[in-house]
N, C-alpha and C positions, 0 to 999 in steps of 0.2 A: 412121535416127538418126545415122550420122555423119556426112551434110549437115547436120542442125542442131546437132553441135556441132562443127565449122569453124566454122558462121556466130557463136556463140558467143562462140567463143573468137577471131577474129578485131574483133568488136565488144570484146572485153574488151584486147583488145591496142590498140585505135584509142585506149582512155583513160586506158591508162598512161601512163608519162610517161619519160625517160633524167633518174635523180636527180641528176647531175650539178650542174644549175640549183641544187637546194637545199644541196648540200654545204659546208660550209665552218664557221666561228666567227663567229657571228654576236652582236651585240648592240647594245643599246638604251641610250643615255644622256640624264639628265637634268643638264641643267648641269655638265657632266663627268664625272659618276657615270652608272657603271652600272649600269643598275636590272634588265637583262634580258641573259641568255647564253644563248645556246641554239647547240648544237654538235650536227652531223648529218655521219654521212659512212656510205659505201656500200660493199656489198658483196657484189661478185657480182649488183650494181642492187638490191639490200633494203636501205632506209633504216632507220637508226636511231641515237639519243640521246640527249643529256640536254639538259634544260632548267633552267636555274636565274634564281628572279625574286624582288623583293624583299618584303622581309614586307608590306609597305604600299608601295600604288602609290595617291597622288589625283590624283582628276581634275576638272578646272572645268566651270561648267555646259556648253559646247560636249563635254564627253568627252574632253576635252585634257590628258595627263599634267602635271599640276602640282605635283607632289611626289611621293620615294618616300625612303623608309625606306635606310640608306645597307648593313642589315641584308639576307642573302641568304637563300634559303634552299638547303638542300644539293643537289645536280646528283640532281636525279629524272629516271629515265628515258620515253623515249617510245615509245608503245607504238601498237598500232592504225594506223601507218600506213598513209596511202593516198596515191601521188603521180596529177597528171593532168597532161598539157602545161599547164595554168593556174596548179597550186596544190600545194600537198601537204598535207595534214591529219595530225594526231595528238594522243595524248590523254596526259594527264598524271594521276597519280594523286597526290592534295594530301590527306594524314591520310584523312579519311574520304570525302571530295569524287573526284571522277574532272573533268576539265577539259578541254574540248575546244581544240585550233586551229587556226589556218590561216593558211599563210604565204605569199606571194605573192611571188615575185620579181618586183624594179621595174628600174628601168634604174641602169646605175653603179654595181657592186655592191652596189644598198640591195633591201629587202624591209619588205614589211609582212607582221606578225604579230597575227592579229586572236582576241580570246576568242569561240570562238561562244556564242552564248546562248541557255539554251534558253527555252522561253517562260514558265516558271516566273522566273527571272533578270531577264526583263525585267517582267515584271510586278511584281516589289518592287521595280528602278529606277524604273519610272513611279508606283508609291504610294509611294515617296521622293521624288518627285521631283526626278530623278536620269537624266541623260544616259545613256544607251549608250557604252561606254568607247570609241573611237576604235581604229584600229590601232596597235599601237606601230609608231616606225619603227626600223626594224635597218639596221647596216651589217657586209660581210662584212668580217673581218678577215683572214681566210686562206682555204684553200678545200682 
């Protein structure tokens, strides 16, 4: 038994990730306004933050942020983290709602932050029909 867990725990270590990449103040603006914040820093390599986004975010039939609400809402924490060399995920908790995401670091301090959805979500976008929102694009402001 404690050859397979080495092997385990060496697979579980191949798909962490050094949070470093994700760390920093990041956000999303529409026409100068900021519509998204999300602030992540690390400790001891366990990520965690807050996210703050605005009451109304639309989007055009492409999925493309075409307005948002100039309205925040309060720096909710993020929970459920999981980073990998790729990506890092985590989930937000919105009133009664729980929201998933994932944030992709891109090159030049920018990232993208995409809602996942579940298949419930997209199935009242497609009988709206209604695009799948796009990734916001973030930039880091600090780190």
């Amino acid at each position: 038994m404690p050859h397979a867990l080495a092997i385990a725990l060496a697979i579980l270590a191949s798909t962490q990730a050094d949070p470093q990449p994700y760390v920093g103040h990041w956000i999303g603006e529409f026409q100068g306004q900021v519509f998204v914040q999300l602030d992540l820093a690390a400790d001891d390599g366990v990520l965690s933050g807050r996210l703050r986004i605005a009451h109304e975010v639309h989007t055009d039939a492409r999925g493309e942020v075409d307005g948002a609400s100039r309205s925040m809402s309060e720096p909710r924490p993020v929970f459920d983290v999981k980073a990998t060399t790729t990506s890092v995920t985590f989930s937000v908790k919105d009133e009664d709602d729980t929201d998933r995401f994932e944030l992709r670091v891109t090159a030049g301090g920018e990232a993208d932050l995409a809602l996942i959805l579940s298949q419930e979500m997209r199935d009242e976008l497609a009988a709206d029909h209604q695009a799948e929102p796009r990734p916001f694009k973030l930039k880091r402001k600090s780190s």
